[in-house]
C-alpha positions as CSV (number, residue, x, y, z in Angstrom):
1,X,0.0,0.0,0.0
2,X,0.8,3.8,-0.4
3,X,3.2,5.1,2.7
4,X,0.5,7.4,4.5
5,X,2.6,10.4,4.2
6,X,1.8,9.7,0.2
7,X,-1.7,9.3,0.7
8,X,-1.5,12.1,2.5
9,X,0.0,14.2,-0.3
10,X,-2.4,13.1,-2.9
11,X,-5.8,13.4,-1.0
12,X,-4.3,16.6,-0.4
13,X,-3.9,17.6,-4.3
14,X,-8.3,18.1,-4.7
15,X,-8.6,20.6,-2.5
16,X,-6.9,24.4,-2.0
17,X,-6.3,24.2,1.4
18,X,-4.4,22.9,4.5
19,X,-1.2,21.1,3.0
20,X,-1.5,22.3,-0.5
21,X,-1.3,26.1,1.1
22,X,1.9,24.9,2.8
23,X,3.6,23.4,-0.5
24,X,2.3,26.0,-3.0
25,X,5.7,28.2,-2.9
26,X,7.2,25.5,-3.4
27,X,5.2,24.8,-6.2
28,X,5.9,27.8,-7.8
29,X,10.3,27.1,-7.8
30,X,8.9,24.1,-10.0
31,X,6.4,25.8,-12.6
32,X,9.5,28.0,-13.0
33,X,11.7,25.4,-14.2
34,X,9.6,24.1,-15.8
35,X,8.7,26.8,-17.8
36,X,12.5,27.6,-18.4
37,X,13.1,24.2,-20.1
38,X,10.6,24.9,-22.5
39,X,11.4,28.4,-23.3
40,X,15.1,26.5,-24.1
41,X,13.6,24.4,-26.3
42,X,11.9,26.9,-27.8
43,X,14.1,29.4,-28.5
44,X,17.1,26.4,-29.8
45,X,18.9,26.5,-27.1
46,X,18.1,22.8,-26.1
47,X,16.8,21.4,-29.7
48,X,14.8,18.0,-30.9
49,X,16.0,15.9,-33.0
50,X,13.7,15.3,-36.1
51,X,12.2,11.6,-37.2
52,X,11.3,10.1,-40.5
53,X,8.0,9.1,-39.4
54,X,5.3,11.2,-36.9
55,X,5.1,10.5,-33.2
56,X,1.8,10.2,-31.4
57,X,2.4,11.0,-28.1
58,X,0.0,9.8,-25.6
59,X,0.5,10.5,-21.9
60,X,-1.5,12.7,-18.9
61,X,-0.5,16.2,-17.4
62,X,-1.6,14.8,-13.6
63,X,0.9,12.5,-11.4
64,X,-0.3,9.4,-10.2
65,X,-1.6,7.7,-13.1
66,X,-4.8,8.8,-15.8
67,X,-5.6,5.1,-17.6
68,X,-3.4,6.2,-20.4
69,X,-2.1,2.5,-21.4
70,X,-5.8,1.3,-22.2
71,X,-6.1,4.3,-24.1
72,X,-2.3,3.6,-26.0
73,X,-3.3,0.5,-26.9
74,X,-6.8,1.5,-28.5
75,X,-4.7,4.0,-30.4
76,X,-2.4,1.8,-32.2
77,X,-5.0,-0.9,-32.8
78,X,-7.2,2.1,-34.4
79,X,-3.9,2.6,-36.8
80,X,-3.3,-0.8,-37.2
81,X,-6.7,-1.2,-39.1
82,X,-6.3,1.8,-41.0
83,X,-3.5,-0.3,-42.9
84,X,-0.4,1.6,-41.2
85,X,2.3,0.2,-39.8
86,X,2.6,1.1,-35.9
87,X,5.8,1.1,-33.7
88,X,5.7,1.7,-29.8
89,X,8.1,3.5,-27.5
90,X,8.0,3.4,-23.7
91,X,10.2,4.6,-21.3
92,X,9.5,1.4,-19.5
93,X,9.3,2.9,-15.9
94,X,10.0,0.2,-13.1
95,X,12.2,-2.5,-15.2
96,X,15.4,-3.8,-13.5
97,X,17.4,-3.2,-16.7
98,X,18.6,0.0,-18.2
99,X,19.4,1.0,-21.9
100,X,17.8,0.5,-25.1
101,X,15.5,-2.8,-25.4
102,X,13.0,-4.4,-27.3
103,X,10.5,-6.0,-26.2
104,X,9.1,-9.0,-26.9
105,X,7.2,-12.1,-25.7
106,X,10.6,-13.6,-24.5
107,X,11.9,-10.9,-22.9
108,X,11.2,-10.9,-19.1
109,X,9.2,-8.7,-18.2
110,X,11.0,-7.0,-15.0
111,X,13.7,-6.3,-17.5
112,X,11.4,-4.6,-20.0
113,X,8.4,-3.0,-17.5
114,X,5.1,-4.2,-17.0
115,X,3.1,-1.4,-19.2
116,X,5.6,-2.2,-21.6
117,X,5.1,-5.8,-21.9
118,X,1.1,-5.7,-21.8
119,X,0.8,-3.3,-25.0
120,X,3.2,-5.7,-27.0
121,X,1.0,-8.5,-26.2
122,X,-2.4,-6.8,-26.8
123,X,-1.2,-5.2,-30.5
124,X,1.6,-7.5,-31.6
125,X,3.8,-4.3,-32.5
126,X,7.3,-3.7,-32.4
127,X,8.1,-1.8,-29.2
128,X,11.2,-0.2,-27.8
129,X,12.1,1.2,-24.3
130,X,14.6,3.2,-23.5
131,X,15.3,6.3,-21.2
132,X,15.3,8.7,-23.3
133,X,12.2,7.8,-25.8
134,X,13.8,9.2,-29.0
135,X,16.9,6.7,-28.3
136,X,14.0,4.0,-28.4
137,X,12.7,5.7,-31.6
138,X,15.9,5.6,-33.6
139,X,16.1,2.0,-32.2
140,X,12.5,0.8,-33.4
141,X,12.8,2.3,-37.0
142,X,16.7,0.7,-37.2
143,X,14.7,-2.8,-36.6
144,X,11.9,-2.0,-38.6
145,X,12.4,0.4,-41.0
146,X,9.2,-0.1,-42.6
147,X,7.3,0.9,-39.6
148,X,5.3,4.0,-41.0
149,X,4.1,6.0,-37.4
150,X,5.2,5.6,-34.0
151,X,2.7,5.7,-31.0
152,X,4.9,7.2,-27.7
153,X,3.3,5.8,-24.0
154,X,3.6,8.6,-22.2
155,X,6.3,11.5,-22.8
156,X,4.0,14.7,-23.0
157,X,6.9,16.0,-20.6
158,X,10.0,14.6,-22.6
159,X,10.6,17.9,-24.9
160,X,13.9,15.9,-27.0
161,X,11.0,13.9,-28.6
162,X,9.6,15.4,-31.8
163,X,6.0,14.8,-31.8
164,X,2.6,15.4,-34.4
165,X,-0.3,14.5,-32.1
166,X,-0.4,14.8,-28.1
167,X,-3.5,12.8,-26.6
168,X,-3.7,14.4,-23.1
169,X,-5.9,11.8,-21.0
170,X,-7.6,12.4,-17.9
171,X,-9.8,10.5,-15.9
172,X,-12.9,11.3,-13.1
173,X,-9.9,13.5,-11.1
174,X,-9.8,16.0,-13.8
175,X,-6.7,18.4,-12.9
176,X,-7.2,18.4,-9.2
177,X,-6.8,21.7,-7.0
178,X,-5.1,23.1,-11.1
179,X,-1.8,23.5,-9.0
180,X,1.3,22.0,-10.3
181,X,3.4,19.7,-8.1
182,X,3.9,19.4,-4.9
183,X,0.8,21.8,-4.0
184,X,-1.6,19.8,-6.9
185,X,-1.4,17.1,-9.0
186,X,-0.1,19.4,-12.5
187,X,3.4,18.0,-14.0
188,X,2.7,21.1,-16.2
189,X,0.5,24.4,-16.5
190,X,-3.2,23.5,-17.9
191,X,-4.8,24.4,-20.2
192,X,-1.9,23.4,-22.4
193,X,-1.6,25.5,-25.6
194,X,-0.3,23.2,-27.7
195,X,-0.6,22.3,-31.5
196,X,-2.0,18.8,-32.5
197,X,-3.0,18.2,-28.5
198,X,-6.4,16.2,-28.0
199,X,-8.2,16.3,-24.5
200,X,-9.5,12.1,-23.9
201,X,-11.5,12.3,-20.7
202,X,-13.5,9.4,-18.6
203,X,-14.7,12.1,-16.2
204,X,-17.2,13.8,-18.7
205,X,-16.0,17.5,-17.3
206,X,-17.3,19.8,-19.4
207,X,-14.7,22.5,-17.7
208,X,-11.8,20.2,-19.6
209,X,-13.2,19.5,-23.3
210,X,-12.1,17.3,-25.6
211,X,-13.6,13.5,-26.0
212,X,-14.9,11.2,-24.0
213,X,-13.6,7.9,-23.9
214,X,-15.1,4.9,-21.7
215,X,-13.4,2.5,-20.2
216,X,-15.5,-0.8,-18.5
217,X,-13.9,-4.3,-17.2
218,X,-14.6,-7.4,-19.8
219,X,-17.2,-9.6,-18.7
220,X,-14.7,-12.4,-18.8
221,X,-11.5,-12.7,-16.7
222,X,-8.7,-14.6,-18.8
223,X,-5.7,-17.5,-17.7
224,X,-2.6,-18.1,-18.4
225,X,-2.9,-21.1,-20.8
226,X,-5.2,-18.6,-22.3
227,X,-8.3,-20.0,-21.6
228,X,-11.1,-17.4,-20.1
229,X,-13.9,-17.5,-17.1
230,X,-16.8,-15.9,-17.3
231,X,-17.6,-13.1,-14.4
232,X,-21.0,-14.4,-14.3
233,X,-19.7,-17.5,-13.3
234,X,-17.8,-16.0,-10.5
235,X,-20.8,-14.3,-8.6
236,X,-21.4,-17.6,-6.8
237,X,-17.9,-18.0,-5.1
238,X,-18.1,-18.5,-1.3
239,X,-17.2,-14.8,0.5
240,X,-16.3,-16.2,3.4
241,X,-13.2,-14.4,4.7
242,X,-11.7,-18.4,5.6
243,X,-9.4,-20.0,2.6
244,X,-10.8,-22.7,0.9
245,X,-9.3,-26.4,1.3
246,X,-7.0,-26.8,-2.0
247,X,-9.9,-29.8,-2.9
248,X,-12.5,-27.5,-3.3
249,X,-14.1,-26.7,-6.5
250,X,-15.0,-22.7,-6.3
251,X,-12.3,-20.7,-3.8
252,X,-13.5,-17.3,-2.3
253,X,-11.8,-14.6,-4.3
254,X,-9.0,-12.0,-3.4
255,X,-8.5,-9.0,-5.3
256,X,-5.0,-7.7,-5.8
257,X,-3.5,-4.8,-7.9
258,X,-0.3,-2.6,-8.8
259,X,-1.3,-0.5,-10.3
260,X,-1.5,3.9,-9.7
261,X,-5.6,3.4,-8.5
262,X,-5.9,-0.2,-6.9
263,X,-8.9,1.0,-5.2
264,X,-10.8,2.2,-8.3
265,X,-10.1,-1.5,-9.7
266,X,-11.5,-2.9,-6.3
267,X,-14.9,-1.3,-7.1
268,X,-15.3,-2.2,-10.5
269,X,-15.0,-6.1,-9.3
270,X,-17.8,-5.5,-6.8
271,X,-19.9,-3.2,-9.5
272,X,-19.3,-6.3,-11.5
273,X,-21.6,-7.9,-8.6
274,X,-18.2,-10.3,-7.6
275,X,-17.8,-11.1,-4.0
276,X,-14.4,-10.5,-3.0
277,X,-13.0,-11.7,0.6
278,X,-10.5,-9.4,0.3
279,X,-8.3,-7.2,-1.8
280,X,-4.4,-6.0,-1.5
281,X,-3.4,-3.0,-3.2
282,X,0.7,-2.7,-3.6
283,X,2.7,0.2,-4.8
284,X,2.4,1.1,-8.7
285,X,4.8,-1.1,-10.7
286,X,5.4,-3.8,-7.7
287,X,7.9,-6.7,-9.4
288,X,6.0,-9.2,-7.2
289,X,9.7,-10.7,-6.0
290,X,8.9,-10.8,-2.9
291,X,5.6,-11.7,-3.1
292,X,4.4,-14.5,-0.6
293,X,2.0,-16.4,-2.8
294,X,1.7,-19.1,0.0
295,X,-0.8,-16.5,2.3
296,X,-3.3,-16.8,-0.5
297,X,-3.0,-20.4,-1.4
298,X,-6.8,-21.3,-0.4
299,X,-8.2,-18.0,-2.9
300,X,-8.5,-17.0,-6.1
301,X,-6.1,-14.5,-7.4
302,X,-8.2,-12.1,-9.5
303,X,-6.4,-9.0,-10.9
304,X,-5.7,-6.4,-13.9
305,X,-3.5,-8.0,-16.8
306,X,-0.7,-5.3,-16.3
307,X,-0.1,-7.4,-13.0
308,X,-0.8,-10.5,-14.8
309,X,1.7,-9.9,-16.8
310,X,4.0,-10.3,-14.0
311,X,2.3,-13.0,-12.1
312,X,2.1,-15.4,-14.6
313,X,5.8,-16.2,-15.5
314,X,6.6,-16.8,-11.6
315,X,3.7,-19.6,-11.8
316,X,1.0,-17.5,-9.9
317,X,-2.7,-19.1,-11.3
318,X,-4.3,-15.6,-11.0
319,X,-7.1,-14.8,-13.2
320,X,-6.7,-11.0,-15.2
321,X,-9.8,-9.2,-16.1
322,X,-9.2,-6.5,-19.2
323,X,-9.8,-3.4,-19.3
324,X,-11.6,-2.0,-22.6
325,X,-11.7,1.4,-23.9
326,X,-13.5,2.5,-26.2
327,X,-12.5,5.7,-28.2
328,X,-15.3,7.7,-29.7
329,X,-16.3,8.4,-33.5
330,X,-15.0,11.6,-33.1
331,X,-12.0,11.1,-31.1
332,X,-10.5,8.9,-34.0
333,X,-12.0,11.4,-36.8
334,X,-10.0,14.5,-35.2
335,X,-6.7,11.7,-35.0
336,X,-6.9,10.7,-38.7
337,X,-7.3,14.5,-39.3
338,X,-4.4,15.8,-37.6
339,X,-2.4,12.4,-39.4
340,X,-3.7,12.6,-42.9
341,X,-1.4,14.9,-44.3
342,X,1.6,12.8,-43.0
343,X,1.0,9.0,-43.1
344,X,-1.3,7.3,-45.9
345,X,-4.4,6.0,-43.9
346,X,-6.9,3.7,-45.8
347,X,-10.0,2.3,-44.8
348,X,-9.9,-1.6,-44.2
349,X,-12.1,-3.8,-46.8
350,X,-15.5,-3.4,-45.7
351,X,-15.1,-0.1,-43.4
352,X,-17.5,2.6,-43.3
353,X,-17.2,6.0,-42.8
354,X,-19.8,8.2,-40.8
C-alpha cells in the first residue's frame, strides 16, 4: 500500500487548502523550471532531433496515473486497421534493466516493464524502451524500418522527442486543486496551448473538453494457458473471509493490484456484482519478488492484466480481467485528421465512414 505520508500528499492535491497552502511556494520554484526548459527548447537552445516518421504522443498532465495504457493501446489498434504500420516507445518505468530494449514475448518482463510488456501483447507491435524515448525511436525504426508512425506511452513532458499529435488523458480526477506539483497534482501548467493536443477524458467535465472515452472491465477474466472465465460464473464464489481447502471446486476470491488506482479496480470487481474476501493494493509497478504467494493459497487470485503480466511467468494461477476502452467516433475522426497529411491512412475492406 501507499506510505500514509503519500496518501497524504495526494488526498491533499483536490482541495486548495491545509497542505496544498503549505507546498504552494514550493510549487511555484517548480512551474518555474519548468517553464524555463521549454522556453530553451523553444528558443534552440536545447533542440529535438527530427524523425522520418510522426510520433503520437499519448500520456497525462496529472501525477499518479490517468488510464493512459488502455487508451495507447486503442490507439495503435485504431492505426493498425487503417493499414499503417505502428511502432511503440516506452520509457518502460520500473524494469530492473537499463538502456535500449525491445520488447518481446521472451523478454522478461521485470527487464522490460510491466506497461511495456502488456501493450506488446495486446497489439503484436514492435516496441522499444529506453530512457530517453527518442533513443528507443531511432532503435525501433533501425529494426523495422518499414514501420510508417510511432505511438509514444507517455512522454508529453519529454521535450527531445519530436511529436505530431499529443492525446492528453484524464480520468474522473480532472486536474485536481489546477496547481502543479507538490501543492496539486499538474506536472505542467493546464490548459496546455499546444498544436496537434487532444483532450481524452472518462470524467465527462465539461470545464476540460475534448472527448470522451469509456473504459469498463470485460465480462470475462482470462488465464494463463489462455483459456477465459466468465464473471457471471464468478458471482457464486463463497465470500467467506476463511481460505478454501486446495480440494475444493470454487475458492473465495482476493483481489489484488499494482497499479497507480488499486482501489478504483476494487470497485469495479464489486460493480461487477463479484464477492471479493479481500483485496491487497501494492505500490504502482510492484515486481511481485517478494511476493508470498503461500498466504493466498486457499483463494482466487483475481487481478488487472498489467499485474498478470507479472504473475504469470513466476507460476501464480491468477485470473486478469481487461480493461476496454472504447474511443469515440470523433476522437478517431479529429486523430486521422491531424495524421492525414503525414501517413497514408486507408480504410480496411468493408469499413465505413460516418
Amino acid at each position: 500500500m501507499q506510505p500514509l505520508w503519500q496518501q497524504t500528499l495526494v488526498n491533499s492535491w483536490q482541495t486548495r487548502a491545509g497542505l496544498a497552502w503549505l507546498l504552494w511556494p514550493v510549487s511555484l520554484l517548480y512551474g518555474a523550471l519548468v517553464g524555463l526548459r521549454r522556453w530553451l527548447y523553444r528558443h534552440g537552445w536545447l533542440r529535438t532531433p527530427a524523425l522520418p516518421v510522426p510520433v503520437v504522443v499519448v500520456g497525462n498532465v496529472v501525477a499518479g496515473g490517468a488510464g493512459k495504457t488502455p487508451v495507447v493501446i486503442e490507439v495503435v489498434r485504431h492505426l493498425q486497421r487503417r493499414g499503417l504500420r505502428v511502432g511503440i516507445i516506452s520509457r518502460g518505468y520500473g524494469r530492473r534493466r537499463s538502456g535500449c530494449l525491445e520488447v518481446s514475448a521472451a523478454a522478461p518482463v521485470q527487464d522490460v516493464g510491466d506497461e511495456p510488456a502488456l501493450i506488446q501483447r495486446r497489439t503484436q507491435a514492435p516496441l522499444f524502451v529506453a530512457e530517453r524515448r527518442v533513443d528507443a525511436a531511432r532503435a525501433l525504426l533501425r529494426a523495422h524500418p518499414q514501420t510508417q508512425i510511432i505511438v509514444s506511452d507517455d512522454g508529453l513532458q519529454h521535450l527531445a522527442l519530436p511529436r505530431a499529435v499529443e492525446v492528453v488523458v484524464f480520468d474522473e480526477r480532472g486536474t485536481g486543486n489546477g496547481w502543479l506539483l507538490p501543492a496539486g497534482p499538474l506536472r505542467e501548467p493546464w490548459p496546455r496551448h499546444a498544436a496537434g493536443a487532444l483532450t481524452l477524458q472518462t470524467g465527462q467535465q465539461a470545464r476540460l473538453g475534448g472527448f470522451v472515452v469509456t473504459r469498463r472491465l470485460a465480462d470475462f477474466a482470462g488465464r494463463c494457458d489462455g483459456s477465459v472465465v466468465e464473471l457471471a460464473t464468478l458471482k457464486a464464489v463463497p465470500v467467506a473471509k476463511t481460505p478454501a481447502p486446495s480440494t475444493a471446486s470454487a475458492k473465495p476470491l482476493w483481489a489484488l493490484a499494482a497499479i497507480a488506482r488499486p482501489e478504483a479496480f476494487f470497485a469495479m470487481l464489486r460493480a461487477q456484482g463479484l464477492p471479493l474476501a479481500g483485496t491487497l493494493a501494492l505500490p504502482d509497478h510492484f515486481d511481485f519478488s517478494s511476493f508470498n504467494a503461500n498466504e493466498y493459497k486457499g483463494y482466487q487470485l483475481i487481478c488487472t492484466e498489467k499485474d498478470a503480466v507479472k504473475l504469470w511467468p513466476i507460476g501464480i494461477d491468477a485470473l486478469a480481467v481487461p480493461l476496454h476502452c472504447t474511443l469515440g467516433a470523433d476522437f478517431l475522426a479529429a486523430l486521422d485528421g491531424q495524421l492525414a497529411p503525414r501517413v497514408p491512412l486507408s480504410l480496411p475492406h468493408g469499413h465505413k465512414t460516418t
